[in-house]
C-alpha positions in Angstrom: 289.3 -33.6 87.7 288.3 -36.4 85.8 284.8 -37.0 87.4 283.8 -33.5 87.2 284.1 -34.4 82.9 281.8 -37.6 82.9 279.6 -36.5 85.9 277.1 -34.5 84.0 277.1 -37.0 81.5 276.6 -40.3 83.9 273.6 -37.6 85.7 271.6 -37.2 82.3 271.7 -41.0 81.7 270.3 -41.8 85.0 268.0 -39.5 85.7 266.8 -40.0 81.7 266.6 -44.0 83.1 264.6 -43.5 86.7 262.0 -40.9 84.9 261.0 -43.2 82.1 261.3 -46.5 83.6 257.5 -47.0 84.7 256.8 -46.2 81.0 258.4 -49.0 79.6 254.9 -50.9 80.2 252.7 -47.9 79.0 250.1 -49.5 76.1 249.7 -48.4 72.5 247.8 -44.7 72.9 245.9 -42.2 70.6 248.0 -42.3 67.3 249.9 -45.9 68.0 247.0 -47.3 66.9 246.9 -46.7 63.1 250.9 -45.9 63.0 252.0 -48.8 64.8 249.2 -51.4 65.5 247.4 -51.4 62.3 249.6 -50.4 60.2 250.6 -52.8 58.0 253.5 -51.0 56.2 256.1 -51.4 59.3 255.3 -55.4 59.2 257.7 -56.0 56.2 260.7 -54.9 54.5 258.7 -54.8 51.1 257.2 -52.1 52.2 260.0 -49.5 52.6 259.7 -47.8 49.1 255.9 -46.8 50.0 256.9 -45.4 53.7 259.3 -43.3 51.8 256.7 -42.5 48.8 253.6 -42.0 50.8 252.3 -40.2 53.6 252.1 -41.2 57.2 248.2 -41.9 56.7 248.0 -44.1 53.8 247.3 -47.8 54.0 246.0 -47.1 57.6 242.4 -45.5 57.9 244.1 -42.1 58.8 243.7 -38.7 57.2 247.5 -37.7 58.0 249.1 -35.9 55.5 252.5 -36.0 57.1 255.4 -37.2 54.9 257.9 -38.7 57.8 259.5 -41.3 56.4 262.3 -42.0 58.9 259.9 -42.3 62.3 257.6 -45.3 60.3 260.8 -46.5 59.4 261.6 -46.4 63.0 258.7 -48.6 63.8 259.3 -51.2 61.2 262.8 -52.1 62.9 261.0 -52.0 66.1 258.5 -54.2 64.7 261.0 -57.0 63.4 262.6 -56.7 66.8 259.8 -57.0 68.9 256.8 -57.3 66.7 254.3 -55.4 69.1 255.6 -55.7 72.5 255.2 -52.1 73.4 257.7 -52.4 76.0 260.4 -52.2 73.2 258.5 -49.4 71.6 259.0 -47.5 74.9 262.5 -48.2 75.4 264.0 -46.7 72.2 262.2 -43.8 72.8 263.5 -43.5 76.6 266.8 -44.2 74.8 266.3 -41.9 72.2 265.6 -38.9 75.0 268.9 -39.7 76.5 270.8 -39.2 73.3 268.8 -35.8 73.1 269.9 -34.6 76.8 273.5 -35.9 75.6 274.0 -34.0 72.1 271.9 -31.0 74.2 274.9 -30.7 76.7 277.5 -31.7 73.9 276.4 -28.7 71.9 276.0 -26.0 75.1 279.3 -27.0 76.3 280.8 -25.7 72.4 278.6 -22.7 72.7 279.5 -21.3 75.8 282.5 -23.4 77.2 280.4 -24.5 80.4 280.1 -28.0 82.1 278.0 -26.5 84.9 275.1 -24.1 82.1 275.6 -27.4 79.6 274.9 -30.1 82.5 272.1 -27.8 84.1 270.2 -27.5 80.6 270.5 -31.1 80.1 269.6 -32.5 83.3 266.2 -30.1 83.4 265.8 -30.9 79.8 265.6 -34.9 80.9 263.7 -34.6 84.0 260.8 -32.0 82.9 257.5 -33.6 82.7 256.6 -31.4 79.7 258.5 -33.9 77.7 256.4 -37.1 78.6 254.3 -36.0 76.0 257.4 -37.1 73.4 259.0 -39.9 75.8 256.3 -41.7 77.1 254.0 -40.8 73.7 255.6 -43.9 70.8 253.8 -41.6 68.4 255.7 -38.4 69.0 259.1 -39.9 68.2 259.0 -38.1 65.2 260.3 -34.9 67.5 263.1 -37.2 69.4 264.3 -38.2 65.9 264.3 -34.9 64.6 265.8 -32.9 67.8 268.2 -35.6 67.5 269.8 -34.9 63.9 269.0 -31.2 64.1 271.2 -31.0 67.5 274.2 -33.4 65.5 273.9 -30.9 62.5 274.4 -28.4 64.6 277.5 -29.7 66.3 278.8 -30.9 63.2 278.6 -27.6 61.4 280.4 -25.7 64.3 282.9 -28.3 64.8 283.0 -28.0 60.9 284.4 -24.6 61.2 287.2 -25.7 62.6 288.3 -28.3 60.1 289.1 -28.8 56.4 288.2 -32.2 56.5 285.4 -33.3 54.6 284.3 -36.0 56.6 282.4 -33.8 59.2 280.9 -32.2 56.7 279.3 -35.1 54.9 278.0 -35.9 58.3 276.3 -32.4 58.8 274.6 -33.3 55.7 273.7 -36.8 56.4 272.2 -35.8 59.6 270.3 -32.4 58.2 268.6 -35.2 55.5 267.6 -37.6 58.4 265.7 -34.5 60.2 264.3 -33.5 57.5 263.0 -37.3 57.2 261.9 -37.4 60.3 259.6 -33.9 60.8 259.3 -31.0 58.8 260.2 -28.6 61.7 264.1 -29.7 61.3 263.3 -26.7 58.5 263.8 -24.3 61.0 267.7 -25.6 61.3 269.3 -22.9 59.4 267.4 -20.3 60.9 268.8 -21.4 64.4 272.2 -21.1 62.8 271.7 -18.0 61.6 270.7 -17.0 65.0 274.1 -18.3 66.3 276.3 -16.0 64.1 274.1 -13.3 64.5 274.2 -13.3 68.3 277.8 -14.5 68.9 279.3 -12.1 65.7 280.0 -15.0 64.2 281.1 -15.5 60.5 279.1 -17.8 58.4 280.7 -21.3 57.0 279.3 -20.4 53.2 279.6 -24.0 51.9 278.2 -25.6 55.1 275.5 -23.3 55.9 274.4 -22.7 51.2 274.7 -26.2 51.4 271.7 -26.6 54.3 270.2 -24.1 52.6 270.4 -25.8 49.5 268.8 -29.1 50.9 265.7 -27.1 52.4 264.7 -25.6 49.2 265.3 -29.3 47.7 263.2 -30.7 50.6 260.1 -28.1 49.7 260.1 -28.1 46.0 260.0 -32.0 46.7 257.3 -32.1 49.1 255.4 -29.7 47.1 255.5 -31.3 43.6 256.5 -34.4 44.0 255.4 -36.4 47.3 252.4 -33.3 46.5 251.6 -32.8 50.1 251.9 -29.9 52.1 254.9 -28.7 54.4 252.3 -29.4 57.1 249.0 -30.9 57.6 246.4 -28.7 55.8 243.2 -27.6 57.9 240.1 -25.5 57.2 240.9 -23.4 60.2 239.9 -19.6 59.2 242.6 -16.6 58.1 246.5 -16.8 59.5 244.7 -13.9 61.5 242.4 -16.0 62.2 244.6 -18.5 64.2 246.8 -15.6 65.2 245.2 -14.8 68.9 245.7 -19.0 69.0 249.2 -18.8 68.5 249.6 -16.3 72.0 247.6 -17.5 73.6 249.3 -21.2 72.8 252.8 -19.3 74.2 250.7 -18.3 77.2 250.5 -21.7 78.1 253.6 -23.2 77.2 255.4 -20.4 79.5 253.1 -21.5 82.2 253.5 -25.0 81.6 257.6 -24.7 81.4 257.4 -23.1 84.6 254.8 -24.8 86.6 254.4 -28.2 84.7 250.6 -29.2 85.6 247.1 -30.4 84.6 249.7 -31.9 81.4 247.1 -33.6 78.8 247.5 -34.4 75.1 244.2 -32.5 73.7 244.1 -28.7 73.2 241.3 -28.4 70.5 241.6 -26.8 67.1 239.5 -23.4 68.5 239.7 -19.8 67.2 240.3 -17.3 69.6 240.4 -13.5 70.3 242.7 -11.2 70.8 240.9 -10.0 73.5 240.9 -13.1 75.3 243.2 -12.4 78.5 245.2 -15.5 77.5 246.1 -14.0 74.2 247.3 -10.4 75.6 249.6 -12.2 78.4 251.2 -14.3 75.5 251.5 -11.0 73.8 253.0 -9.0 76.6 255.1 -12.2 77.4 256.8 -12.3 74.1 257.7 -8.8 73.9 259.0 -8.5 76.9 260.7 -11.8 76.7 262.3 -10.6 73.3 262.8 -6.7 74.4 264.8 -7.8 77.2 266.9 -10.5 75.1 268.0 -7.2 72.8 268.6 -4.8 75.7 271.1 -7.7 77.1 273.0 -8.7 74.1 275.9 -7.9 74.6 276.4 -7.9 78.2 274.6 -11.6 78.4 274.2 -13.1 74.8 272.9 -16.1 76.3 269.7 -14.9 77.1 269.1 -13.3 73.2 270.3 -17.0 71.8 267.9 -18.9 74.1 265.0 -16.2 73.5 265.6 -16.9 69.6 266.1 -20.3 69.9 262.3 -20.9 71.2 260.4 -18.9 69.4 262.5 -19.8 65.8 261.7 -22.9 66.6 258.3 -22.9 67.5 257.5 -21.1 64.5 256.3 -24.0 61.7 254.2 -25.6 64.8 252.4 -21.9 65.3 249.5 -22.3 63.7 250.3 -19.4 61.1 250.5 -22.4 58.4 247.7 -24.3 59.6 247.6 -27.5 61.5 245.5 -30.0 63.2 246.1 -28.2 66.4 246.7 -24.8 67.7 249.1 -26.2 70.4 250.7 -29.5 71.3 252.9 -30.5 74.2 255.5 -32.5 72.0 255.5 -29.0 70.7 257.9 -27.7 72.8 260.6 -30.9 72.4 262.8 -28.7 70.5 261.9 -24.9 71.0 261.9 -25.8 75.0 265.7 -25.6 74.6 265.6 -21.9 75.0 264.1 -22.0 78.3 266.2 -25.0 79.7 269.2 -22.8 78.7 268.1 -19.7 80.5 266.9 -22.0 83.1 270.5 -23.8 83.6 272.6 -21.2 83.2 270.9 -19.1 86.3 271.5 -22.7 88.5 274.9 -22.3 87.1 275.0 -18.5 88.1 274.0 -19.4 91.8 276.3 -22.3 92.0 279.2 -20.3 91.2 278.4 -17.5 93.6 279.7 -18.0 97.3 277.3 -16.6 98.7 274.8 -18.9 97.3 276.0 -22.0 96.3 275.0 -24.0 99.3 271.2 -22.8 98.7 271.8 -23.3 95.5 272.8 -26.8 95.5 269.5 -27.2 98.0 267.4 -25.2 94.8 268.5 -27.7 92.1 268.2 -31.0 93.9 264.2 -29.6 95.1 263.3 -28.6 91.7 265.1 -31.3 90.2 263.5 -34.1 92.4 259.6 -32.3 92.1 259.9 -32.0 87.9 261.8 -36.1 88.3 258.2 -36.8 90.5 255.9 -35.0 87.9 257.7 -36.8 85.3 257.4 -40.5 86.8 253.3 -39.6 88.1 252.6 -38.6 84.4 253.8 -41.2 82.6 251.0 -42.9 84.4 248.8 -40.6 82.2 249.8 -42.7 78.8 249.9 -45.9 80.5 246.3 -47.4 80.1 244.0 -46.5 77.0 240.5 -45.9 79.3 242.1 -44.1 81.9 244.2 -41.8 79.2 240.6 -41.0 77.2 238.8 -40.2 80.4 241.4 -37.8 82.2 242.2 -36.4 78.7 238.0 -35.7 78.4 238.3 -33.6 81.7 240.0 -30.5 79.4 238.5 -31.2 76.4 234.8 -32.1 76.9 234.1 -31.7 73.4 236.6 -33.3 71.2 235.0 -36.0 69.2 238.0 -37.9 68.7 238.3 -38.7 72.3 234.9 -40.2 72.8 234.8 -42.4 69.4 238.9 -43.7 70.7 237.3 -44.2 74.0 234.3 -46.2 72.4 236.8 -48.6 70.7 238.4 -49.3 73.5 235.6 -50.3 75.5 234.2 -52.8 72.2 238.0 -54.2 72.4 236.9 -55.1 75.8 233.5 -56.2 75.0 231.5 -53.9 76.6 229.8 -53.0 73.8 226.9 -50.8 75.7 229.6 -48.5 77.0 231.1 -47.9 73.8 227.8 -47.1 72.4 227.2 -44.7 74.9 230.7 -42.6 73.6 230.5 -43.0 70.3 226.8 -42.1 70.4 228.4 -39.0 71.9 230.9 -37.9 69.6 228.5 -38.4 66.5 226.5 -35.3 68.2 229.3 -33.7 68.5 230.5 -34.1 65.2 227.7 -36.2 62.6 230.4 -36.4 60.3 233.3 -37.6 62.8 235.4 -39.9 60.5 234.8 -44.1 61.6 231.8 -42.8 64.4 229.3 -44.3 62.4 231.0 -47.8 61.7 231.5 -47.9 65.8 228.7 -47.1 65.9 226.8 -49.8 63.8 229.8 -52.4 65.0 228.0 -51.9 68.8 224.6 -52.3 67.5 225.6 -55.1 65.5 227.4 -56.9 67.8 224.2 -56.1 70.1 222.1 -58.1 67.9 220.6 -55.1 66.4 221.8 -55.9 63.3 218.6 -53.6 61.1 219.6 -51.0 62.9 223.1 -50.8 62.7 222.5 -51.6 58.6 220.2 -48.8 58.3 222.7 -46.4 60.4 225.1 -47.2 58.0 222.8 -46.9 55.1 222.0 -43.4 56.3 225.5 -42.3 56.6 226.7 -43.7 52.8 223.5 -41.7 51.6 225.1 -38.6 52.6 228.9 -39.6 52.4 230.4 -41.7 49.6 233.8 -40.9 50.7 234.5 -42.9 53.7 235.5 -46.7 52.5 235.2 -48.8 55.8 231.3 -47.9 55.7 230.8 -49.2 53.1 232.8 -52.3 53.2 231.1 -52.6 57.3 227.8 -52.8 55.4 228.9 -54.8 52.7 230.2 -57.6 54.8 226.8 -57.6 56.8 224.8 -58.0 53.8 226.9 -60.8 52.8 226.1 -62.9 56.1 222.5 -62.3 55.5 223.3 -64.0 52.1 221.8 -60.4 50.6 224.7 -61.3 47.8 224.6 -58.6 45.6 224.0 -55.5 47.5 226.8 -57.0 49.5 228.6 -56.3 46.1 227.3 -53.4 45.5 228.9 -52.1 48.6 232.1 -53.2 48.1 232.3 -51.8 44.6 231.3 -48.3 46.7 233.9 -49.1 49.1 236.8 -49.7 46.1 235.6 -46.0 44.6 236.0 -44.6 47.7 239.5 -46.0 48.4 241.3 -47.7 45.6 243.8 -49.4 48.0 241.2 -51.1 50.3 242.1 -54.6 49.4 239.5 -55.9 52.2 236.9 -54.9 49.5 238.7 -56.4 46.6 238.6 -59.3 48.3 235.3 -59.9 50.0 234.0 -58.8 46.3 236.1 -61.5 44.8 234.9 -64.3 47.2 231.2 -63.3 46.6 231.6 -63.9 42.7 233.6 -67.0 43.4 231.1 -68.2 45.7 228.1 -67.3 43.3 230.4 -69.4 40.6 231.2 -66.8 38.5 235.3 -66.8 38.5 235.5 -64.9 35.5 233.8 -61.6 37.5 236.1 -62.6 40.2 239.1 -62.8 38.5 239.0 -59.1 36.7 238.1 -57.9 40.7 241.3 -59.5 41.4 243.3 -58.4 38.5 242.2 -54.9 39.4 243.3 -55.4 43.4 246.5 -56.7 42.7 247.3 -53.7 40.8 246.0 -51.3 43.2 247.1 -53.4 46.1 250.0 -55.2 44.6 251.2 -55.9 48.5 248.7 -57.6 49.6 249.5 -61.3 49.3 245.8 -62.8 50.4 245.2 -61.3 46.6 246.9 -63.6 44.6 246.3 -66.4 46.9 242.6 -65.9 46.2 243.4 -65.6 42.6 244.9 -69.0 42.9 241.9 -70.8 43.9 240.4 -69.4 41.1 242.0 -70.2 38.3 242.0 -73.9 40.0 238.6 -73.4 39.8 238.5 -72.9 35.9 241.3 -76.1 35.8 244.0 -73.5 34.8 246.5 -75.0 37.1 249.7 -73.3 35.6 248.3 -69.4 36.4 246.9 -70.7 39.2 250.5 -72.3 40.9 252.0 -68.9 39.6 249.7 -66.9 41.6 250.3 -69.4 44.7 253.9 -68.7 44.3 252.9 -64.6 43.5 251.6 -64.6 47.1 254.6 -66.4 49.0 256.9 -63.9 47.3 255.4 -61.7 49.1 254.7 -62.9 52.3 257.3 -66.0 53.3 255.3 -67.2 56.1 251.8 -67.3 53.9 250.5 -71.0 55.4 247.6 -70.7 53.5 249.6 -70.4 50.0 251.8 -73.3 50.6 248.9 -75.3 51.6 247.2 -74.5 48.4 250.2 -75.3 46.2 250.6 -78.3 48.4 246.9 -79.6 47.6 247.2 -78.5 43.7 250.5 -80.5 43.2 248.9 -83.7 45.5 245.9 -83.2 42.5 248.3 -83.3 39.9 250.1 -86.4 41.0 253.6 -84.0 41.8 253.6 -86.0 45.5 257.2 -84.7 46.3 256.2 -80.9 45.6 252.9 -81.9 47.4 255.2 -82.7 50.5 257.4 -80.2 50.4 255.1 -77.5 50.4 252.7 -79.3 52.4 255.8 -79.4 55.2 256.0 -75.3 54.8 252.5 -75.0 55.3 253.0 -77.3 59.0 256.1 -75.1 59.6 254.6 -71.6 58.7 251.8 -72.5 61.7 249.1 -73.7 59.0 246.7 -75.7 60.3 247.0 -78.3 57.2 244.1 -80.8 57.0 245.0 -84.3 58.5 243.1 -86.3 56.0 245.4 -84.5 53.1 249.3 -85.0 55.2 247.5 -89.1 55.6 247.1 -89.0 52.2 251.1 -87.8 51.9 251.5 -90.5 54.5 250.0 -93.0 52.0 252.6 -91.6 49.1 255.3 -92.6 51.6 255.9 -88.9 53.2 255.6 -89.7 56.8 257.5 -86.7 58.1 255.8 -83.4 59.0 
């Protein structure tokens, strides 16, 4: 019957809708911060060539290494929809886990030609609270976008099979580049499909799957050598064998964690382990057994071998082998978590077919439906608010740095400067060299009206660490309210070696020569940023007032006009043409920009638009 076709389908949507719906309100958390709220790069179209030329970290104060294009991308549309209403944020990603669960039952019902094993992985795959960690987590959409276009490549590529038409073979492609965009793991994609022809006997599409092939060797020669970052973020973590007893011990807790979904949190340390840790032998035993079985039952119940495969192919490039930041991650387990949701659907599916289960089966499905659909909603409450996230999250890891100094800013955001003091104090004895402790640090102090001591806190710190920009530009821009003018300099040259794209130094440098009158010294500081920071439009908007300075009026309307180019809504740059045409006796320019500056919010000064009123330009 009809139903029966869409019922699966309408299921997934809604329970995708009432599990996620109290997390449309959730705040910015842990990484949103410097990919979403201070990241400038998702605030302008401009800016697209550098989110696919640079990594995720740069022009934010962020280490990250990762090249993923297509999720900052992601956030720039949200951005010009929304700006940073986080409740749009949310909702793509609640939208985007939908479209998961769909192509999830689209591609199990091609597999193995069931509604009821396709509509059972799909549902559990929605309603686990495992995967709040991606849904309710903005940051993590990076593993929605790439479980997304690895799950349409695969579809595409067996539909593929079936058809001489080039058309769904472009799309494969298309799709396999987006994932690749997205997160390095959608690497892993032709392994899964060798997987498929290997379990099922299946012949391989050569041009589809050379072609996939052809595009991941492309995609790592090119990450390689030319973007010159690595397939994964880089850490100083020991040997492979080093992080080996990590890696069981990580699948330890992921089986435990599919099966009985508790004490969920989003900070698992970066520790070494042993392999006589207990945890590390029952991941061990685990996955042997796990994969023993799947070969002793492939033929009689390929299923089981293909899911088996499927999770631990594709937990491979997040095992800690190669390392990364952390030996395990709950957003880990978007995409290898498949595997278990198939086992895990197709035994419902089993007991629902059976007559002499189905009515406890039915009673079986709805329970542990309704308890992971609870979980689910109670945990999104966990990346709601930024205080109560840092403290819960402190309660498993006691001794992560991060978590106190994130903690700390949120409580100076608030004002309450003493608290944060008190948790940044504590993650700089956790960790001296904790990267932006220090500046919280002296921003509490300061702010506490100890300014000598948070100036000789950070004095201490760029003694032993020239590295770390923000220091020295926080200590720079101290100096230069104490009218201390040129070691205020001096630090924001140290701040410019550390960082060449820090266009907060460039500028505060440029003000102090201007200020000192010496627009010469200020203009080569300016030349210099624009080149390094040729984005940033307060640049040549400073170097406008500059050259007006030095009466040359023609550079100095050209840099005016430099800076609107790049920011259309730049007040302050139409004002300043505005005042320099008025000067020159151009009255109609005057006006005109003058009436930009009013309409881009500028607060323009009254005596100047009464002076336009006196030219005969009433209207503003």
């Amino acid at each position: 019957m009809r139903w029966k076709k869409y019922a699966p389908i309408a299921a997934i949507i809604i329970s995708g809708i009432i599990c996620y719906f109290n997390s449309l309100h959730g705040d910015f958390i842990w990484d949103d911060n410097f990919l979403i709220k201070n990241n400038p790069r998702i605030t302008h179209w401009r800016f697209i060539p550098e989110i696919f030329s640079k990594t995720i970290g740069s022009k934010t104060q962020s280490q990250e290494m990762f090249w993923r294009p297509l999720q900052i991308l992601s956030y720039s549309v949200d951005y010009h929809l929304w700006k940073y209403n986080v409740t749009g944020y949310h909702a793509v990603n609640v939208l985007l886990h939908i479209a998961v669960a769909l192509c999830l039952y689209w591609l199990i019902l091609i597999i193995f030609n069931s509604s009821l094993v396709a509509g059972f992985c799909a549902i559990l795959f929605t309603v686990h609270p495992i995967q709040t960690a991606t849904v309710s987590y903005i940051s993590a959409r990076a593993d929605q976008l790439t479980a997304l276009f690895i799950l349409l490549s695969y579809i595409i590529y067996l539909k593929s099979e079936r058809t001489k038409n080039i058309f769904p073979y472009i799309f494969m492609m298309i799709s396999f580049v987006l994932a690749l965009l997205a997160k390095e793991n959608a690497l892993v994609l032709p392994l899964l499909l060798l997987l498929y022809h290997f379990v099922f006997r299946k012949k391989i599409a050569v041009k589809e799957f050379s072609s996939l092939a052809v595009l991941s060797a492309i995609y790592l020669i090119m990450r390689l050598s030319v973007l010159k970052t690595t397939a994964l973020n880089p850490a100083t973590l020991g040997s492979a064998l080093d992080r080996l007893p990590g890696f069981f011990i990580a699948l330890a807790t992921y089986f435990r964690l599919l099966i009985l979904p508790f004490n969920l949190h989003a900070a698992y340390g970066r520790e070494l382990f042993s392999f006589a840790d207990p945890a590390a032998i029952i991941g061990i035993l685990v996955s042997l057994g796990l994969l023993a079985y799947s070969f002793i039952k492939r033929k009689s119940n390929p299923l089981i071998l293909f899911s088996t495969g499927w999770f631990f192919l594709a937990i491979l490039p997040t095992s800690n082998i190669y390392p990364i930041s952390f030996y395990m991650a709950e957003h880990f387990l978007y995409v290898p978590g498949i595997g278990f949701f198939l086992i895990a659907g197709s035994f419902f599916a089993y007991l629902y077919t059976s007559a002499k289960t189905r009515n406890s089966a039915v009673v079986i499905i709805i329970a542990v439906s309704m308890v992971y659909a609870f979980l689910t909603i109670r945990q999104n409450n966990y990346w709601k608010e930024p205080v109560a996230f840092y403290q819960r999250t402190l309660q498993f890891s006691p001794n992560e740095p991060r978590l106190y100094n994130n903690l700390a800013e949120e409580y100076f955001k608030r004002g309450d400067y003493r608290s944060a003091l008190v948790h940044v104090t504590k993650a700089i004895s956790i960790d001296p060299r904790f990267p932006g402790s220090h500046c919280m640090a002296a921003a509490c102090y300061y702010r506490l009206g100890e300014t000598a001591r948070a100036k000789d806190l950070l004095e201490r710190f760029i003694a032993t660490d020239t590295s770390y920009a923000p220091a020295y530009y926080m200590l720079g821009s101290m100096y230069s309210q104490e009218g201390v003018i040129q070691r205020a300099i001096d630090c924001f040259r140290g701040s410019i070696n550390a960082s060449k794209e820090y266009a907060d130094a460039y500028y505060s440098q440029a003000i102090l020569y201007r200020n000192i009158l010496q627009p010469q010294a200020a203009l080569a500081i300016l030349r210099d940023a624009i080149l390094n920071c040729p984005d940033d439009p307060r640049l040549p908007n400073l170097q406008g007032l500059v050259y007006q300075d030095i009466a040359k009026y023609e550079e100095a309307i050209a840099s005016f006009k430099r800076a609107i180019t790049l920011d259309k809504g730049f007040g302050s740059a139409y004002n300043n043409l505005a005042a320099l045409y008025f000067h020159r006796n151009k009255y109609k320019l005057a006006h005109a920009f003058a009436l930009k500056a009013v309409r881009a919010g500028y607060k323009v000064n009254p005596d100047f638009l009464e002076d336009l009123r006196k030219q005969g330009f009433g209207t503003f």
